[in-house]
N, C-alpha and C positions, 0 to 999 in steps of 0.2 A: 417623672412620676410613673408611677406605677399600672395598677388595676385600681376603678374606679370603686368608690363610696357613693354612698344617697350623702352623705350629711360631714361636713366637720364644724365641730363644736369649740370656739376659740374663749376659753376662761384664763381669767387669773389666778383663782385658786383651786389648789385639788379636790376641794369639798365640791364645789362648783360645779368642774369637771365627774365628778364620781355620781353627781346627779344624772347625768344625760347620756350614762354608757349604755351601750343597749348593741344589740346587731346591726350592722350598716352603718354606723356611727362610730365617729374617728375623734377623739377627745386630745385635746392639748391645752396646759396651762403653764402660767410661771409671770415670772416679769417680762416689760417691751424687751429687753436683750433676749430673753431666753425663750420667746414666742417666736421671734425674728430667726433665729439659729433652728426652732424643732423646723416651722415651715419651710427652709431653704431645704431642708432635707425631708420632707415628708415625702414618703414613700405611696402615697397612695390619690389620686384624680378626685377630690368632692365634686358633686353634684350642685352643692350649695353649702353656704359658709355661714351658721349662726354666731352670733356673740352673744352666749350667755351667760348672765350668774349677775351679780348683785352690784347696785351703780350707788352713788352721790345725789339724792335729791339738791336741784340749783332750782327750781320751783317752789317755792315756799305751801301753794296746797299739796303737794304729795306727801304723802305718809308713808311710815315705813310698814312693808308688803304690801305696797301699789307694785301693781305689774305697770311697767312701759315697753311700749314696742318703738323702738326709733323709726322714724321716719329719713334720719339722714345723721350721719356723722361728720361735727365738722371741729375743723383744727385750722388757725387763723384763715387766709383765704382758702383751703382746703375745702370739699364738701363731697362728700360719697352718699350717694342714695339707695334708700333701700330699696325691695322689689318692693313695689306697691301693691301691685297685686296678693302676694304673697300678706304683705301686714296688712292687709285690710280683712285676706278670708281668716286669717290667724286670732285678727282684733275680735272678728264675728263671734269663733267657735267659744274665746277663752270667757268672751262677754254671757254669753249663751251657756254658759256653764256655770254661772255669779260670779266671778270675777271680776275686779276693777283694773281696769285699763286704760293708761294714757296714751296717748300716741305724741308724739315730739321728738326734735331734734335733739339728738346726744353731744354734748362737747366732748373733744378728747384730752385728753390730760398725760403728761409723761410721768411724773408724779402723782402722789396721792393728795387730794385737793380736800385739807385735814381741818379746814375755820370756814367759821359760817360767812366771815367776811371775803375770805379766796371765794365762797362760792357765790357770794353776790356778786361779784368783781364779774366771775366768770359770765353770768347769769345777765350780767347786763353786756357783758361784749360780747357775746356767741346769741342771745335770744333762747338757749338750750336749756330743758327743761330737768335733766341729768347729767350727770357724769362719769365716764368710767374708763381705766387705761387701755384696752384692749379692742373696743369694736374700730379705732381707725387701720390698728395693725390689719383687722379682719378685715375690713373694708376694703382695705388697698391689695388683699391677697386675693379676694373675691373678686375685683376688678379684671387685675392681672391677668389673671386664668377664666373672663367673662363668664362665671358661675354666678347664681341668684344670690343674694346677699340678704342677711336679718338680724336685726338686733332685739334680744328678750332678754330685758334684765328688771330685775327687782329692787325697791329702795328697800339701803340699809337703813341708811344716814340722812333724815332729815335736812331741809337747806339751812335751819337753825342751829343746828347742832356739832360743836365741835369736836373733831375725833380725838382721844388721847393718843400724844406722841409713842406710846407703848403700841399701840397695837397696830402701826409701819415699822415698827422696829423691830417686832415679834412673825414678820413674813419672808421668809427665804426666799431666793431666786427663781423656783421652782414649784412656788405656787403653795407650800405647807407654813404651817403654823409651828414655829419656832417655841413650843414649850418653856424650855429651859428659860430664855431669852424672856418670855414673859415674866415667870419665877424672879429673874435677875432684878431685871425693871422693877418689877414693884417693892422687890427687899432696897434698891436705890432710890423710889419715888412710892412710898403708899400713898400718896395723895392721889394718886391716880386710880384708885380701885373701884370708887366711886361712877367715875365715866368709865373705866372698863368695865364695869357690869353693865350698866346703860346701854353702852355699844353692845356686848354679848347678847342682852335683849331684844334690841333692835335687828340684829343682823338673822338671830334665831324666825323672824317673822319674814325674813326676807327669804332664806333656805327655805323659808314653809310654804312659799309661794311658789315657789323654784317647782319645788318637789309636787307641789297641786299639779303641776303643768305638764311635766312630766307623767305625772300617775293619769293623764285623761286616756280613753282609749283610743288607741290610735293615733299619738299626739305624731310622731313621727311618722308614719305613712301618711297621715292626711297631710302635711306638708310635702313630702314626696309628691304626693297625686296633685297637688293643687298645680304644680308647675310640668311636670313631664308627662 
């Protein structure tokens, strides 16, 4: 590796990612293969390792655009923790701003965990009160390299709520929104249009959440300074 960063930002999607670019801030998204592949090659030392962008309510109170901040990611006996420190002055500033805030364990998922019933499954073997494919990748690269570790993600998807099959089939490896693929799917399944609006509702509150957290002043330096 390289010259160091304050920050890398580990999303799944580019929307995600295009929220938290900024100076000092090292953004990477895509699927587990293609997170796995940028960070073997990432050219540059973080400081510390967030996992942001938008998770799986497995919590039946969360709503979609509740903020969570994990407290630990776990993947069967697995379990990576986060800085504590760190999510508790995080929890303070975003609460202190009106913002809702859970704090909870994240489950990891390889797949997208798309029925309300995978997520009660998950919900009752992990204890995890979210879900999302990315924060164990970050986890385990934050460890690796003993940099501070955080997860801030936002509910898209309610734990009731089933995703339609269109919108993991409409996600490229690389973290974009396959248009065309959308288009396809629904001229093959309009029944789905229904829950893909729903979904585009829901996730639109999650991005808006995203993006509060981002727009506060100084959301990235004051995590800087909380640790160094």
């Amino acid at each position: 590796m390289g010259a160091p960063a304050a920050l890398l930002i580990v999303s799944g999607l580019k929307r995600e990612a295009t929220i938290f670019t900024g100076p000092g801030v090292t953004t990477i998204c895509g699927d587990p293969p293609t997170l796995h592949a940028k960070l073997a090659r990432l050219a540059v030392r973080p400081r510390m390792v967030i996992s942001a962008g938008i998770c799986g309510a497995l919590d039946p109170s969360l709503c979609q655009g509740n903020l969570v901040l994990g407290t630990e990611v776990v993947a069967g006996g697995e379990r990576i923790e986060t800085d504590a420190i760190l999510v508790q002055a995080l929890a303070r500033n975003l609460k202190l701003s009106g913002k809702t805030v859970v704090l909870g364990a994240i489950a990891a998922a390889d797949t997208p965990v798309h029925t309300a019933q995978a997520k009660a499954k998950l919900r009752a073997g992990t204890g995890a009160i979210a879900v999302d494919m990315e924060s164990l990748i970050a986890g385990r690269f934050a460890t690796k390299h003993a940099v501070p570790f955080v997860i801030l993600r936002a509910v898209s998807d309610a734990a009731n709520r089933d995703l339609p099959p269109l919108v993991l089939e409409a996600l490229s490896p690389d973290g974009r929104i396959d248009i065309a693929a959308v288009l396809a799917g629904l001229i093959r399944r309009p029944g789905q249009l229904p829950l893909l609006v729903a979904a585009a509702r829901d996730s639109a509150l999650a991005f808006r959440a995203l993006r509060s957290c981002r727009g506060l002043p100084g959301f990235f330096r004051g995590l800087d300074s909380m640790h160094f």
